[in-house]
Structures are given as C-alpha cells and as structure tokens.
C-alpha positions as CSV (number, residue, x, y, z in Angstrom):
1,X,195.9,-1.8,223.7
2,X,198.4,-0.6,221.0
3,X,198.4,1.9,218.5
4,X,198.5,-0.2,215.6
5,X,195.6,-2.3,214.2
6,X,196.8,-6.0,213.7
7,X,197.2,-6.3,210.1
8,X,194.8,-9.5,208.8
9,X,196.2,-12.7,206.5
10,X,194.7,-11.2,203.8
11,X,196.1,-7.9,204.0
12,X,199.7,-9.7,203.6
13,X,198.6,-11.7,201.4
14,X,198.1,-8.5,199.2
15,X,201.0,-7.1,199.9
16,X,203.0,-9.9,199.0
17,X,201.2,-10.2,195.7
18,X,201.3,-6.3,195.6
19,X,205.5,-6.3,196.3
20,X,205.6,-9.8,193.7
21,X,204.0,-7.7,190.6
22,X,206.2,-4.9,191.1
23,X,208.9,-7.1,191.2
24,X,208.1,-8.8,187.5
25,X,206.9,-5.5,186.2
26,X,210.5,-4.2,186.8
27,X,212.1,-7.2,186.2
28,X,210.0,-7.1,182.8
29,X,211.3,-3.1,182.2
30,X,215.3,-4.6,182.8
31,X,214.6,-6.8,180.2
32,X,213.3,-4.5,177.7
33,X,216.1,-1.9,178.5
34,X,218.6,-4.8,177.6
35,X,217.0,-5.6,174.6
36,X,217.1,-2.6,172.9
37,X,220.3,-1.6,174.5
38,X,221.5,-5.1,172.1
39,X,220.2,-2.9,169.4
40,X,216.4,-4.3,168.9
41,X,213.4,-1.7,168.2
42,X,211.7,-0.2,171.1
43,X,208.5,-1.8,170.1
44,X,210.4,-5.6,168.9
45,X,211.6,-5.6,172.6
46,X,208.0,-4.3,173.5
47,X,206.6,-7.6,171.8
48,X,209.0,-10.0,172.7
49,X,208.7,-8.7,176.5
50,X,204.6,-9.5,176.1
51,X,204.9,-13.0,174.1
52,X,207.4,-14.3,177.0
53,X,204.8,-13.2,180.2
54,X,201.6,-14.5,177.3
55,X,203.8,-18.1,177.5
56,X,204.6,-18.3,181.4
57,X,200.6,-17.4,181.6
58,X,200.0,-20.1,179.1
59,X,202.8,-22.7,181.4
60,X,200.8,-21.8,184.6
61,X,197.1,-22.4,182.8
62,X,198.5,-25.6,181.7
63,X,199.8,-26.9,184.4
64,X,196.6,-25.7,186.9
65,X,194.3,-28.0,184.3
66,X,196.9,-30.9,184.7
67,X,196.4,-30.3,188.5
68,X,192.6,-30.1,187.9
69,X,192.6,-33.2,185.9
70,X,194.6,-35.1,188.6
71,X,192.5,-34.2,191.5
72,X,189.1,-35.3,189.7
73,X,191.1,-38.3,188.8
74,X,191.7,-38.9,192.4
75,X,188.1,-37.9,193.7
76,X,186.6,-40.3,190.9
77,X,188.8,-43.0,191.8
78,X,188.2,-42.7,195.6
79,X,184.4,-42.2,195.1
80,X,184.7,-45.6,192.7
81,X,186.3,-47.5,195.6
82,X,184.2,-46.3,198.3
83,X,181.1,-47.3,196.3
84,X,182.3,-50.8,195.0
85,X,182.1,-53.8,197.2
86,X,185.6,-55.0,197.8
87,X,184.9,-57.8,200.1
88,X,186.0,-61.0,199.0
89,X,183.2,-63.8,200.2
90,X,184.0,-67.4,200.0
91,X,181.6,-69.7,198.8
92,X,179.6,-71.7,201.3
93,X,181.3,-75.0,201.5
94,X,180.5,-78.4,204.2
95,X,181.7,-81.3,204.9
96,X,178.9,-83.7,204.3
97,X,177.9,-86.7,201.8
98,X,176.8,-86.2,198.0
99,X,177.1,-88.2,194.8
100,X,180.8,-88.9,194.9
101,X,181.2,-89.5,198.3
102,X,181.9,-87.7,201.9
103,X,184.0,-84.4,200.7
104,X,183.9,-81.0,200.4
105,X,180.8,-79.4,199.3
106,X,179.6,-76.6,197.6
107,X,175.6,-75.3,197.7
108,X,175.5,-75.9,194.3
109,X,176.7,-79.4,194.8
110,X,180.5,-80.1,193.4
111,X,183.3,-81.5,195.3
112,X,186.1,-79.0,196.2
113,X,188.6,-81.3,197.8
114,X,191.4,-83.5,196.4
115,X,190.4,-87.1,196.4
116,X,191.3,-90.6,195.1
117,X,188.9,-92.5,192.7
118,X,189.3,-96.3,193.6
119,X,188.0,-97.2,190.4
120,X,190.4,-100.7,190.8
C-alpha cells in the first residue's frame, strides 16, 4: 500500500476549476491595475472589469441554449424518423386480362404498362 490516498476525477476536476478561477480572478486584477494606471477611476475600471466578465457570462449562456436548441432539434428529428414509416411499398400489380386487354394490372383495375391501341 502507499502513503498517499489516490486522488478521485472529481477531486481534479476541482482543482482544475479551483487553479482556472484564480487564474481569471488575477487575470481580471491585471486588467484593472492597467486601467487605472491609463488614468481611469478606480471604480470606472471596477465597472468596466464587471460588464466584460457580465458579457463573456452572457456569450457562454447563449451559446449553451443554441447547443440546447440543437440537441432537442436532433432528438425530435430522430424520434420523428424512428416513428414514421419510411418504407416505400409498391402497389400490387399482375399480369392478367381486364378491359383493355392482357397488361399490367393494378387492384384497382388500371393498366400500368406501355401499349399500342390498334384502333386502325
């Protein structure tokens, strides 16, 4: 056995989220220091910092219910399919005699093949 426990998916998971924040957060402070090192107010740069991480939260909602809608899409259009009947069934035809002749029959009784009227 060894000493340390095995650490689980979703403990690294966590961490890489954990490690990601941090990240942003001081990647969000950088950006705020620059700003009012440009010369904007401490609160302006405070503001504009929020509105940009309220617009890549809006990008990411928007695009997860574009990704919603597209799935559903696909589920209703596969659940469409599988329920219709896609088979294509020829009509029952013969070869036998009816009113103009020995042909091509359907049940309902009308002549499918090409033939020649000797009407002469």
């Amino acid at each position: 056995m060894t000493c340390y426990p095995k650490i689980s998916k979703a403990e690294r998971v966590g961490r890489w989220l954990g490690r990601a924040y941090r990240g942003l957060a001081r990647q969000e402070q950088h950006l705020r220091l620059w700003l009012v090192a440009g010369g904007l107010p401490e609160l302006g740069a405070k503001v504009i910092a929020w509105f940009m991480g309220l617009s890549v939260l809006v990008l990411l909602l928007s695009f997860s219910i574009l990704l919603a809608g597209l799935v559903a899409g696909l589920f209703l259009i596969g659940r469409g399919v599988a329920r219709s009947d896609l088979s294509y069934r020829t009509p029952d035809v013969e070869w036998r005699d009816g009113p103009s002749g020995y042909g091509m029959y359907t049940d309902d009784g009308y002549r499918i093949d090409p033939h020649v009227h000797e009407d002469l």
